[in-house]
PDB file of N, CA, C and O in Angstrom, chain B, residues numbered from 101:
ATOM      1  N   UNK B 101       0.822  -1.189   0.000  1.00  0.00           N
ATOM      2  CA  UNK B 101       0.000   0.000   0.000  1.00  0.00           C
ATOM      3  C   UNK B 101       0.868   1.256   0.000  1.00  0.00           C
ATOM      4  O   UNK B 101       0.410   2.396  -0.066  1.00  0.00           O
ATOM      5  N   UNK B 102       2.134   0.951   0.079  1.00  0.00           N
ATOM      6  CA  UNK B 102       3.116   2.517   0.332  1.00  0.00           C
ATOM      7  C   UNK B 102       3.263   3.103  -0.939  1.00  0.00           C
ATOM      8  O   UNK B 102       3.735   4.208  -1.206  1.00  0.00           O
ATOM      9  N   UNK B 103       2.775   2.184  -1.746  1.00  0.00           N
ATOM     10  CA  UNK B 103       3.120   2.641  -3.134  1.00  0.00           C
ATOM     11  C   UNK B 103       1.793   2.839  -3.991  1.00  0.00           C
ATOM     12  O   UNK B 103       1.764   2.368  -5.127  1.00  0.00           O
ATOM     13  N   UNK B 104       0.766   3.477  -3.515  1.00  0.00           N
ATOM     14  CA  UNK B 104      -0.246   3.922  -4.177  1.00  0.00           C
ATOM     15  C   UNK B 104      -1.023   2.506  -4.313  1.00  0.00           C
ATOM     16  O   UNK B 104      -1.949   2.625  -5.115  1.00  0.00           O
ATOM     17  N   UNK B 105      -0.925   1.222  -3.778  1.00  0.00           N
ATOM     18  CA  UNK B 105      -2.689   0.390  -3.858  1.00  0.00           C
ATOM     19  C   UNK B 105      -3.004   0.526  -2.431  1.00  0.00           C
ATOM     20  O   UNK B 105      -2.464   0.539  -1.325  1.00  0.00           O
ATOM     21  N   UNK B 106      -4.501   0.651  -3.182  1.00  0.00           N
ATOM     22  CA  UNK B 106      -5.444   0.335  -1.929  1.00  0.00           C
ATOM     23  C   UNK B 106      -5.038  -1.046  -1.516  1.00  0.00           C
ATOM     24  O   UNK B 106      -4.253  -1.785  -2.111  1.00  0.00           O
ATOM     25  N   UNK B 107      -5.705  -1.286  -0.382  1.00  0.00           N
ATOM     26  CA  UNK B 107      -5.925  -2.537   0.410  1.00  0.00           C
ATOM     27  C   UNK B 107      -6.364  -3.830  -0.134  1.00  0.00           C
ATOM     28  O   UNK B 107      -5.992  -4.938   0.254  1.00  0.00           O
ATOM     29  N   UNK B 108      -7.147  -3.582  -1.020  1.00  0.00           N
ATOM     30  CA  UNK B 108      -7.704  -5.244  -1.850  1.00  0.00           C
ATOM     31  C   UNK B 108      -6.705  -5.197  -2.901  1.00  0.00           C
ATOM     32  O   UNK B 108      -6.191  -6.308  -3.035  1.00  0.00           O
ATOM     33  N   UNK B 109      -6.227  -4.309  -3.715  1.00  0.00           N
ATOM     34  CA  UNK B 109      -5.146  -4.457  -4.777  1.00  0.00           C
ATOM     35  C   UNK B 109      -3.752  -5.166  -4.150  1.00  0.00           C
ATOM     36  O   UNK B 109      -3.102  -6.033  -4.734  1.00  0.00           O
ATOM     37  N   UNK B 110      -3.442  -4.597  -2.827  1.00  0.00           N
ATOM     38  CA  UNK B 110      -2.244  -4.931  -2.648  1.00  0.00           C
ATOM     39  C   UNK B 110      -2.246  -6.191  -1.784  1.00  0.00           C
ATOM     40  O   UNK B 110      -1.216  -6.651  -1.290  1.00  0.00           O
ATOM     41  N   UNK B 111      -3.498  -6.740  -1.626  1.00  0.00           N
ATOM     42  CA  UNK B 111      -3.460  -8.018  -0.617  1.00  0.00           C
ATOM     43  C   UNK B 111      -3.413  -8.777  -2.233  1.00  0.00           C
ATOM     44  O   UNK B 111      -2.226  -9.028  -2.442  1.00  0.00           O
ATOM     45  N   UNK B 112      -4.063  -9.122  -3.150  1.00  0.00           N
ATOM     46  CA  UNK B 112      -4.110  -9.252  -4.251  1.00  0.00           C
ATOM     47  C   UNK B 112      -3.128  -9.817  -4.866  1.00  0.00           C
ATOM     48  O   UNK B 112      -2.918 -10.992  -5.168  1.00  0.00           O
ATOM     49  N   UNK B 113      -2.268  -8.401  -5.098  1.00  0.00           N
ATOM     50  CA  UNK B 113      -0.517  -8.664  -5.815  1.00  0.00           C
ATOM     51  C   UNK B 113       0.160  -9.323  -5.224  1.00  0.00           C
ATOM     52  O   UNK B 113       0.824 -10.210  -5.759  1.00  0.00           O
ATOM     53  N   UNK B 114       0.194  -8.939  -3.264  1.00  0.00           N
ATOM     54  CA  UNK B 114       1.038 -10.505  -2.715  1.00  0.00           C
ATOM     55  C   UNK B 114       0.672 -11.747  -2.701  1.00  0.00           C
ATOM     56  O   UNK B 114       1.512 -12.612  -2.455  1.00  0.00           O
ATOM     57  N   UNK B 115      -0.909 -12.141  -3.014  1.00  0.00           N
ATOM     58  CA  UNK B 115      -1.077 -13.604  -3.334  1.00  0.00           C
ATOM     59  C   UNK B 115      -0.747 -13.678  -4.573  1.00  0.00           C
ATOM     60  O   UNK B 115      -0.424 -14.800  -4.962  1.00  0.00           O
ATOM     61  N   UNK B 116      -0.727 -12.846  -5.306  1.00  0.00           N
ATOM     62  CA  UNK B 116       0.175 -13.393  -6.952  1.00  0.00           C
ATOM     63  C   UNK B 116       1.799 -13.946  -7.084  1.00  0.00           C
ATOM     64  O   UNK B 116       2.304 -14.973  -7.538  1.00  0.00           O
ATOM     65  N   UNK B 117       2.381 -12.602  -6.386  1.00  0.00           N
ATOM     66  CA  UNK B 117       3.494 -13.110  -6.000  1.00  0.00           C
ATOM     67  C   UNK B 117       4.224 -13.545  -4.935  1.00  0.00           C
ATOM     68  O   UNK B 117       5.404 -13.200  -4.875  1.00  0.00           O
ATOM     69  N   UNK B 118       3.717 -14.295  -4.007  1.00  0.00           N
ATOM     70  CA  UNK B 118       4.138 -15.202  -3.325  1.00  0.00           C
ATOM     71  C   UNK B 118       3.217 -16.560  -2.754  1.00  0.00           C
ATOM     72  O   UNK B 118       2.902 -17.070  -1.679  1.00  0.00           O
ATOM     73  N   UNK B 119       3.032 -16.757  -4.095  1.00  0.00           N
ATOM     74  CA  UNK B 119       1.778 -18.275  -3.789  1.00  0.00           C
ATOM     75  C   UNK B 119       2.496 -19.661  -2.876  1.00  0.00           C
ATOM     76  O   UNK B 119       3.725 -19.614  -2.822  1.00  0.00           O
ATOM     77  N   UNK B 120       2.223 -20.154  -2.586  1.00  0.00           N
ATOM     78  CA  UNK B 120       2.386 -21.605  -1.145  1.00  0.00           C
ATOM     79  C   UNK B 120       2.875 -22.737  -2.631  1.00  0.00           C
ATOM     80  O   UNK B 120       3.550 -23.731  -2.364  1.00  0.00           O
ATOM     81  N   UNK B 121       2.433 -22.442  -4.251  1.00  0.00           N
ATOM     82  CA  UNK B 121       2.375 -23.391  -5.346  1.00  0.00           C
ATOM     83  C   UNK B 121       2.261 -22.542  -6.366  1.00  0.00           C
ATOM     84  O   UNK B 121       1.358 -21.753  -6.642  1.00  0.00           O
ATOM     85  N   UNK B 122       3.277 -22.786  -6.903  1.00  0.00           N
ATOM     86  CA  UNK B 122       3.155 -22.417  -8.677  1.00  0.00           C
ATOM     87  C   UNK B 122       2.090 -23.160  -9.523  1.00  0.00           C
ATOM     88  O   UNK B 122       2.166 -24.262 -10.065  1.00  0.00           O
ATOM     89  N   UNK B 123       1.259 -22.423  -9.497  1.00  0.00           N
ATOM     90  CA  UNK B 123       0.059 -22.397 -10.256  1.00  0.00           C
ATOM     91  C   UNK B 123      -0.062 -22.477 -11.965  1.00  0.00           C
ATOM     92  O   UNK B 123       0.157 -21.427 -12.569  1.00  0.00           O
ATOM     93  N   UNK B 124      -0.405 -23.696 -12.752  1.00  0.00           N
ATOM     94  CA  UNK B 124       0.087 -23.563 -14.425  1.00  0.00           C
ATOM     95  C   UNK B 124      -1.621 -23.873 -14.709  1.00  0.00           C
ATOM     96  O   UNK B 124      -2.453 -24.678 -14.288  1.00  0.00           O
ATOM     97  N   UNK B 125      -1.594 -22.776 -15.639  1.00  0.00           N
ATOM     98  CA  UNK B 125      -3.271 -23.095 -16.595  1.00  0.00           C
ATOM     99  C   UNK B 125      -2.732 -23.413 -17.694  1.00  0.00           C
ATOM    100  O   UNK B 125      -2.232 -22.582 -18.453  1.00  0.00           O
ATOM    101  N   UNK B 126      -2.774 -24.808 -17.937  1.00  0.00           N
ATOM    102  CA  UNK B 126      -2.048 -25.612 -19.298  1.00  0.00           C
ATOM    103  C   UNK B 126      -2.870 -24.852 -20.357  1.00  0.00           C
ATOM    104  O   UNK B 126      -2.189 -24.732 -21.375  1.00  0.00           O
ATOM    105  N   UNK B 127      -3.961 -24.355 -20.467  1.00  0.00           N
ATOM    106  CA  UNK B 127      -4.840 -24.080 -21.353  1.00  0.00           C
ATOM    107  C   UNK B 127      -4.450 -22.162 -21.781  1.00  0.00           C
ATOM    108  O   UNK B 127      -5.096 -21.374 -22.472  1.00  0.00           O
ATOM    109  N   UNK B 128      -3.500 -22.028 -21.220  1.00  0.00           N
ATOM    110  CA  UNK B 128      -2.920 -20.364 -21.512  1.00  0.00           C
ATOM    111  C   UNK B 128      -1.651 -20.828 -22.269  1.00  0.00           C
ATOM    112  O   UNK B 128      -1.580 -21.990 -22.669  1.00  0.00           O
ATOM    113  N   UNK B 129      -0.565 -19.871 -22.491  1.00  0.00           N
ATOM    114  CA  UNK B 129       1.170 -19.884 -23.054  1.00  0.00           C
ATOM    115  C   UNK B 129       1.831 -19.797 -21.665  1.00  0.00           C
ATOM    116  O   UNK B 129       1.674 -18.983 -20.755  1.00  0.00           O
ATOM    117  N   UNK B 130       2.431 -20.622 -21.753  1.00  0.00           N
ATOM    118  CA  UNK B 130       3.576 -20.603 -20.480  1.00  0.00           C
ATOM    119  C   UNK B 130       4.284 -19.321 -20.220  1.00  0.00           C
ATOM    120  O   UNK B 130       4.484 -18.737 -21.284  1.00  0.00           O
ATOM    121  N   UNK B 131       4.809 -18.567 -19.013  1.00  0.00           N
ATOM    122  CA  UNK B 131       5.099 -17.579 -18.857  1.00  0.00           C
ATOM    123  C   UNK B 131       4.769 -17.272 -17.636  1.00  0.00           C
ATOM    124  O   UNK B 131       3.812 -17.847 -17.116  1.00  0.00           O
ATOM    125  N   UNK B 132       5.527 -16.267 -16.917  1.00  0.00           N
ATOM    126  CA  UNK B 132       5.269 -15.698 -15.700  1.00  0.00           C
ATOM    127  C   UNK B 132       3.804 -14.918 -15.573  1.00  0.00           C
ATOM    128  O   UNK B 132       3.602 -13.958 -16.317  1.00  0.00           O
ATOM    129  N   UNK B 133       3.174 -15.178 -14.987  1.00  0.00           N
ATOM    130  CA  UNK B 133       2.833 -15.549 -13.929  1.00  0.00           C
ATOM    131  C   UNK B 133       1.887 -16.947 -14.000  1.00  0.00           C
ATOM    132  O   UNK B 133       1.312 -17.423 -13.022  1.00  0.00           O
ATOM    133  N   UNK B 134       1.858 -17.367 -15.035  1.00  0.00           N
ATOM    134  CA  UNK B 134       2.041 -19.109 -15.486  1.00  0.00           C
ATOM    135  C   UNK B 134       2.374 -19.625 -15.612  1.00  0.00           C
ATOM    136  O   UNK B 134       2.373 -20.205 -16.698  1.00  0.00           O
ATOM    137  N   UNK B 135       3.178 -20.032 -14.352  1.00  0.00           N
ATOM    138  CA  UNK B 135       4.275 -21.117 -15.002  1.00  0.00           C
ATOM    139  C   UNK B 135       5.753 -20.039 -15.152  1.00  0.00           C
ATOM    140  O   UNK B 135       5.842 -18.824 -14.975  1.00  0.00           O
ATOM    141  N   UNK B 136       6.324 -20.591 -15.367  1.00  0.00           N
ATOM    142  CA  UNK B 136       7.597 -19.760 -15.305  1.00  0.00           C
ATOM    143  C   UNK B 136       8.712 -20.970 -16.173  1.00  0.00           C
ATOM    144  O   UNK B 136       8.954 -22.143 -15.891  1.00  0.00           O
ATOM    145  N   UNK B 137       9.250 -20.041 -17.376  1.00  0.00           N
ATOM    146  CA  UNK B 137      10.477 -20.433 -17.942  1.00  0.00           C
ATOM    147  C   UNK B 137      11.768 -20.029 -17.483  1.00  0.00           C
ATOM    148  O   UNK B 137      11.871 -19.007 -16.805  1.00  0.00           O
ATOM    149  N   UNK B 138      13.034 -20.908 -17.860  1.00  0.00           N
ATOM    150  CA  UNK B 138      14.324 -20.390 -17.241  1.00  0.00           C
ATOM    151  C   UNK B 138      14.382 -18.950 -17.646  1.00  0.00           C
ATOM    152  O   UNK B 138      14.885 -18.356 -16.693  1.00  0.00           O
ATOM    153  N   UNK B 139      14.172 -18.309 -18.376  1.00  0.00           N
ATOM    154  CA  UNK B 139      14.648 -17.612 -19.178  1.00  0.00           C
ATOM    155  C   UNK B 139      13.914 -16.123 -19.110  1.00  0.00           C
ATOM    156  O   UNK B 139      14.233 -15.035 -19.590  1.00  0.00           O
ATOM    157  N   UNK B 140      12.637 -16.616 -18.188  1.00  0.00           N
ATOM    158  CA  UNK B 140      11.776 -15.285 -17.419  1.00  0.00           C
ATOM    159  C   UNK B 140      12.597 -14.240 -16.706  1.00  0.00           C
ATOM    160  O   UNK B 140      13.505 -14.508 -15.919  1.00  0.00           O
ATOM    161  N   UNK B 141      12.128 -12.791 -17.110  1.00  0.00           N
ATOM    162  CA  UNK B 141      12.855 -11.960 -16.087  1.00  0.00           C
ATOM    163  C   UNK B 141      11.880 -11.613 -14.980  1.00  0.00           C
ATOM    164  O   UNK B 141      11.197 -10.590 -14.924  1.00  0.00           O
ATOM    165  N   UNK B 142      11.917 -12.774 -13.964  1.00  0.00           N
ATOM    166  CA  UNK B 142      10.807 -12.996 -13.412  1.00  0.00           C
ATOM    167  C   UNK B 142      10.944 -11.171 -12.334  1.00  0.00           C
ATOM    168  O   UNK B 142       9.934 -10.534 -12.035  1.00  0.00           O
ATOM    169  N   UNK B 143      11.953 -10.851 -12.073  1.00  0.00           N
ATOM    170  CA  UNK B 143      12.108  -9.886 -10.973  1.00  0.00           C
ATOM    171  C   UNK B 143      12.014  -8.442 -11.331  1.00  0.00           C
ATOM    172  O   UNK B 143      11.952  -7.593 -10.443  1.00  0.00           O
ATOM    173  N   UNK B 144      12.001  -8.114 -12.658  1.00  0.00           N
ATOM    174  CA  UNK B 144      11.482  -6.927 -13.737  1.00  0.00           C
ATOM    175  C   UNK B 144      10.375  -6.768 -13.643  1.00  0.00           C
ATOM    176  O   UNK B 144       9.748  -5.805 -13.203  1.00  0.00           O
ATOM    177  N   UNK B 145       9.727  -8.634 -14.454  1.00  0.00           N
ATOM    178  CA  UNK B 145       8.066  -8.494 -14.373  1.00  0.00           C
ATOM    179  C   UNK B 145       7.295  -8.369 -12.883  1.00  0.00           C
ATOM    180  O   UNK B 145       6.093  -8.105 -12.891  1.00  0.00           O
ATOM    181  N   UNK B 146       7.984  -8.556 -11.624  1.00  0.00           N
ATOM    182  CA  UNK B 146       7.421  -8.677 -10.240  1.00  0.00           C
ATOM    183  C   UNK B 146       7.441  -6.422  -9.959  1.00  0.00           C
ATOM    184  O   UNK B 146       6.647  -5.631  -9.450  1.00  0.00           O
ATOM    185  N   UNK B 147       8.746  -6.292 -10.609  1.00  0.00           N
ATOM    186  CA  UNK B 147       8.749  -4.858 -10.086  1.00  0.00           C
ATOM    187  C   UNK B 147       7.637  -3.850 -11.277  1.00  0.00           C
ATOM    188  O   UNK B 147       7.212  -2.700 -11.164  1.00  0.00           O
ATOM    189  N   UNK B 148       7.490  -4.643 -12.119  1.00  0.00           N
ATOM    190  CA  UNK B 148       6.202  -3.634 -13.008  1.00  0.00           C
ATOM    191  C   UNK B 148       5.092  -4.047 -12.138  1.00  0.00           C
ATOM    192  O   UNK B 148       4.365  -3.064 -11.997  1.00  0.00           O
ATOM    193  N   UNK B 149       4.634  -5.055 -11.493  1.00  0.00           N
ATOM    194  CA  UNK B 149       3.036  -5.610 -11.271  1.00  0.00           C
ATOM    195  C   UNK B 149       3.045  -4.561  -9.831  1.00  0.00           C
ATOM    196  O   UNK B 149       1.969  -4.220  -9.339  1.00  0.00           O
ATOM    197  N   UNK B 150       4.322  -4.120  -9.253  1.00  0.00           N
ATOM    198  CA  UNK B 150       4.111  -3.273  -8.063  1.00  0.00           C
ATOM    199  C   UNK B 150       4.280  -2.169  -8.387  1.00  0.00           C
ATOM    200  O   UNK B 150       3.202  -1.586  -8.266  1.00  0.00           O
ATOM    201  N   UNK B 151       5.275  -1.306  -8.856  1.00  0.00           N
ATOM    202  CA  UNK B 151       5.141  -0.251  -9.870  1.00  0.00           C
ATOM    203  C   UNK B 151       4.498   0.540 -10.609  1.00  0.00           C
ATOM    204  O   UNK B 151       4.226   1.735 -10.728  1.00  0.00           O
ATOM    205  N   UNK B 152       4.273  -0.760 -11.221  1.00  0.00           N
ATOM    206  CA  UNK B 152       3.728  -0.094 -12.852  1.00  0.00           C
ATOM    207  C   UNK B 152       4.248   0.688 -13.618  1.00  0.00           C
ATOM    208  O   UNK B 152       5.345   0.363 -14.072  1.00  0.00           O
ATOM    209  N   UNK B 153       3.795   1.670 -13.930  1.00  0.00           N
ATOM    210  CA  UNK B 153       4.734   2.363 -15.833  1.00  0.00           C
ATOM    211  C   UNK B 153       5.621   3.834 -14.527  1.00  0.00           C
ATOM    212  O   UNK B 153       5.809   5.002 -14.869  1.00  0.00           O
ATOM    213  N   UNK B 154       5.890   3.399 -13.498  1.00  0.00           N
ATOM    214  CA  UNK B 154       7.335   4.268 -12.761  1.00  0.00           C
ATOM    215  C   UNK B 154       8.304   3.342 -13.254  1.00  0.00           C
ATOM    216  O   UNK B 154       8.383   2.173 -12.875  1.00  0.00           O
ATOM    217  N   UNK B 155       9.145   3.962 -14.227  1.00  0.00           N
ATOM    218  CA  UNK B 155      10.228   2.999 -15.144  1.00  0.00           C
ATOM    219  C   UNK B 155      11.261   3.394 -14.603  1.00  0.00           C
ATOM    220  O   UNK B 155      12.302   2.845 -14.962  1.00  0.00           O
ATOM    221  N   UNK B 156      11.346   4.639 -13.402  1.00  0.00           N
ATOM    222  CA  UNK B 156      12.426   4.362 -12.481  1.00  0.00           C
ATOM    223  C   UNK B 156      13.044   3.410 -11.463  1.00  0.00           C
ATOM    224  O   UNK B 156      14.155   3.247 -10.958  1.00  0.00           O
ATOM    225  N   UNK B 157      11.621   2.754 -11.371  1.00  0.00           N
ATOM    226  CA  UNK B 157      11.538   1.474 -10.467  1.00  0.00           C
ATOM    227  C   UNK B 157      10.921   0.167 -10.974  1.00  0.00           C
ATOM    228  O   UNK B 157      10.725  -0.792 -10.228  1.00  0.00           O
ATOM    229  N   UNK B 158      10.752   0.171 -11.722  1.00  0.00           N
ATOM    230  CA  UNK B 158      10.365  -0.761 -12.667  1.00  0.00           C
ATOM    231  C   UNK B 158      11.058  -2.490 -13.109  1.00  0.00           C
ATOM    232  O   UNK B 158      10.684  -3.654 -13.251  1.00  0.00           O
ATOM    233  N   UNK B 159      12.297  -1.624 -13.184  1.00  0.00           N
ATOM    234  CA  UNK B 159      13.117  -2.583 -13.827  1.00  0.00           C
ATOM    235  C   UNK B 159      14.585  -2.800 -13.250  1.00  0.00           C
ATOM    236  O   UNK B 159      15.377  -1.862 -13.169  1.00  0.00           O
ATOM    237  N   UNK B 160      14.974  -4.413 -12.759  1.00  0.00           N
ATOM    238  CA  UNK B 160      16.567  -4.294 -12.088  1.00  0.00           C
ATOM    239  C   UNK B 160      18.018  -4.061 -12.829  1.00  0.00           C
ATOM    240  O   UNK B 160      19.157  -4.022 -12.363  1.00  0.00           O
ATOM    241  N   UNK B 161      17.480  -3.913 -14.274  1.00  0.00           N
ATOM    242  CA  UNK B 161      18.588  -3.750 -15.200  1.00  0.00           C
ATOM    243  C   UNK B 161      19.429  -4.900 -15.477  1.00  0.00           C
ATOM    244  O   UNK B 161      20.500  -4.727 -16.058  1.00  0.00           O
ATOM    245  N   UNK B 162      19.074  -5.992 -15.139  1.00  0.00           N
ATOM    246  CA  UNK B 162      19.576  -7.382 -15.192  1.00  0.00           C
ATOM    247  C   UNK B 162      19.377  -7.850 -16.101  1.00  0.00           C
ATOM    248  O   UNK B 162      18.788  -8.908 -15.879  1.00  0.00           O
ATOM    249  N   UNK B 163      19.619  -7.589 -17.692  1.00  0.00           N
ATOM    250  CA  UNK B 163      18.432  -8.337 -19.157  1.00  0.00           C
ATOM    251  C   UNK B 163      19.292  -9.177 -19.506  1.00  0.00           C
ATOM    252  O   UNK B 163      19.550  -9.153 -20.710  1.00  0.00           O
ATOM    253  N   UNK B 164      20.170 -10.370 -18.519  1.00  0.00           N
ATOM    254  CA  UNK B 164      20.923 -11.320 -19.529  1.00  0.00           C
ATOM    255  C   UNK B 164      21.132 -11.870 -18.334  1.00  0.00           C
ATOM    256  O   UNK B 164      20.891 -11.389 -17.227  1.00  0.00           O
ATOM    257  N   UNK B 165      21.821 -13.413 -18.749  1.00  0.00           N
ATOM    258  CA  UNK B 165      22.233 -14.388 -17.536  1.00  0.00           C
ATOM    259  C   UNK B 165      24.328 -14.056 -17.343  1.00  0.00           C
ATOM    260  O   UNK B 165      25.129 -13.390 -17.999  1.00  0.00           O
ATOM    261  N   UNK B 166      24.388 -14.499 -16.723  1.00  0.00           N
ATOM    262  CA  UNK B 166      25.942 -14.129 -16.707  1.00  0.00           C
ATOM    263  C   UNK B 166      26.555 -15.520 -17.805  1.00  0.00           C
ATOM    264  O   UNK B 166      27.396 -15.486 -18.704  1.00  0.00           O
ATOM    265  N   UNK B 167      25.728 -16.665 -17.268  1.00  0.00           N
ATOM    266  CA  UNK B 167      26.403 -17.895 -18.207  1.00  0.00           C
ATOM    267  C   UNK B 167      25.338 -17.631 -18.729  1.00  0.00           C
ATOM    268  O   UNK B 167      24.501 -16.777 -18.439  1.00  0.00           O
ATOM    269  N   UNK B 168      25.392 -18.983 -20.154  1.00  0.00           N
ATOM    270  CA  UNK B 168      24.654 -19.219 -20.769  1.00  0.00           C
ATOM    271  C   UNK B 168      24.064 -20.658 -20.585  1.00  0.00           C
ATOM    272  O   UNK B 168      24.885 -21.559 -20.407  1.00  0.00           O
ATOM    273  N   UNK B 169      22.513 -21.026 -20.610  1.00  0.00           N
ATOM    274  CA  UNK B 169      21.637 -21.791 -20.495  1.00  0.00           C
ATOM    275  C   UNK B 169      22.751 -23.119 -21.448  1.00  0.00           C
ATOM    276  O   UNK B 169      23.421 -22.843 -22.443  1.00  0.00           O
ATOM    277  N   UNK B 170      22.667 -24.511 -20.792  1.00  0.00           N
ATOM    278  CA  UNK B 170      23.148 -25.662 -21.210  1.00  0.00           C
ATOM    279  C   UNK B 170      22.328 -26.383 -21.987  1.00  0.00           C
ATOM    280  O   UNK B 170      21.244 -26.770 -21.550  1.00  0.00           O
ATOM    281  N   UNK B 171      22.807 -26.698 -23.435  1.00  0.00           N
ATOM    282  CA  UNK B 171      21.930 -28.106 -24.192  1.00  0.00           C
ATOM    283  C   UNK B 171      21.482 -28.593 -23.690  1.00  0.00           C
ATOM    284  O   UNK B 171      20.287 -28.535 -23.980  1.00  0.00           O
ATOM    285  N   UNK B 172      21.766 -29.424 -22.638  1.00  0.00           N
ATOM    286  CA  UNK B 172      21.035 -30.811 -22.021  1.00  0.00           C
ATOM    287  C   UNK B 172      20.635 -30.550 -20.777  1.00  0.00           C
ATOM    288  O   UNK B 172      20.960 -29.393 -20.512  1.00  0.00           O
ATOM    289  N   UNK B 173      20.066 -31.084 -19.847  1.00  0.00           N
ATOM    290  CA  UNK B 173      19.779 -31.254 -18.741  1.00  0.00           C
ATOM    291  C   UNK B 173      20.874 -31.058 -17.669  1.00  0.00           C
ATOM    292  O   UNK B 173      21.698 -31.963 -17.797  1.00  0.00           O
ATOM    293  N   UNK B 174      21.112 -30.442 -16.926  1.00  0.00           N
ATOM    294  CA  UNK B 174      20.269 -29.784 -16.030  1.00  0.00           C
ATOM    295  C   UNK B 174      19.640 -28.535 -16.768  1.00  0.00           C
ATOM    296  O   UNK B 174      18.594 -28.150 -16.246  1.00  0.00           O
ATOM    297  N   UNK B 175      20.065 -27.818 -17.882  1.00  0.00           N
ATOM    298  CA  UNK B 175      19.739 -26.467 -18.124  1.00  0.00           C
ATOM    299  C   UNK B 175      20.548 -25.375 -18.025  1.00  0.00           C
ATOM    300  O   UNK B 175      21.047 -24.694 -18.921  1.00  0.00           O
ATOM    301  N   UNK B 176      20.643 -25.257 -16.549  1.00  0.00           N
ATOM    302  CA  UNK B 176      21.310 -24.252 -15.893  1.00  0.00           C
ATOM    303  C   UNK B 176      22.655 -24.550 -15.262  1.00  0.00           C
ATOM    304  O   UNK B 176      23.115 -25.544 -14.700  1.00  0.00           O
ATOM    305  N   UNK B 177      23.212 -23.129 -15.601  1.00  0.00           N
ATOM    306  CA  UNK B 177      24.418 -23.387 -14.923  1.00  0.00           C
ATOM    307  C   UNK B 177      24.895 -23.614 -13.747  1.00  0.00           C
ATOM    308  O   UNK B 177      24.168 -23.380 -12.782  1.00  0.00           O
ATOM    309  N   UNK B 178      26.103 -24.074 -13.562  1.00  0.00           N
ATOM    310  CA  UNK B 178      26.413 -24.334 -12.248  1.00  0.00           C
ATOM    311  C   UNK B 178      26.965 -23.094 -11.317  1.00  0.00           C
ATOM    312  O   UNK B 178      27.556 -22.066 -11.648  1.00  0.00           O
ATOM    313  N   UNK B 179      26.405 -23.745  -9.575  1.00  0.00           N
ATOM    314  CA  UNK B 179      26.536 -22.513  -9.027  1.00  0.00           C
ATOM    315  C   UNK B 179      27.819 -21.643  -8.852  1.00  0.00           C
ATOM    316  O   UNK B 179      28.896 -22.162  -8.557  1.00  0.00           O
ATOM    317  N   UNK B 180      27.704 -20.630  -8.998  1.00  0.00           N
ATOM    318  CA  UNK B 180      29.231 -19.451  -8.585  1.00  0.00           C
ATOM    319  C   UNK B 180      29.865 -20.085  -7.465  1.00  0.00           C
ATOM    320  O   UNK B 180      29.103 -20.327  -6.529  1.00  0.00           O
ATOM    321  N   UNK B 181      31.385 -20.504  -7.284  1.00  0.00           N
ATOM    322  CA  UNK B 181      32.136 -20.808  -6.217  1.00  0.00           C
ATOM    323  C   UNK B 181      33.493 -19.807  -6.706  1.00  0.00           C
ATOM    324  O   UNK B 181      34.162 -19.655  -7.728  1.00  0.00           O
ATOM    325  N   UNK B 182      33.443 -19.170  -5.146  1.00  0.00           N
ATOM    326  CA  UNK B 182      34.509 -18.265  -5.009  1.00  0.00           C
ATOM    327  C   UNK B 182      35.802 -18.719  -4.742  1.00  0.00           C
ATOM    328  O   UNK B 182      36.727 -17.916  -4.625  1.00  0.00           O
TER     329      UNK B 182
END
C-alpha cells in the first residue's frame, strides 16, 4: 500500500506473488505468472506488477544471464564458487 494500492489491490498482488504453489493453466502460453520459464525476467516483471509504468523502479537492469543456459539437462548453470 506505500506505493499507491489500496488494500484489496495490494493483498491481491502478494497472493500473486508469493503463492504456497506455482500455479500452471495448461490451457494459456507458459510464462510468468504461469508457469515460469528459465529464461523469465521474473524480478522486472514482479517490479512492473508493483510499480507499474514508474520505469524508475520498474526494472533491475539485469536483461541477460551471466552464463549461458546448457543443451542438455540440467539447463542451468552451475553454481558461482569463489
Amino acid at each position: 500500500m506505500a506505493f499507491g494500492q489500496d488494500a484489496g489491490s495490494a493483498n491481491a498482488l502478494a497472493d500473486a506473488l508469493t503463492p504456497d504453489i506455482q500455479p500452471i493453466d495448461v490451457s494459456q502460453p507458459t510464462g510468468f505468472l504461469n508457469g515460469r520459464k528459465p529464461d523469465d525476467d521474473v524480478i522486472t516483471a514482479e517490479l512492473h506488477l508493483i510499480f507499474g509504468s514508474n520505469a524508475a523502479l520498474n526494472d533491475d537492469h539485469v536483461d541477460a544471464n551471466d552464463e549461458p543456459f546448457l543443451a542438455t539437462f540440467p539447463y542451468l548453470a552451475g553454481p558461482h564458487v569463489q
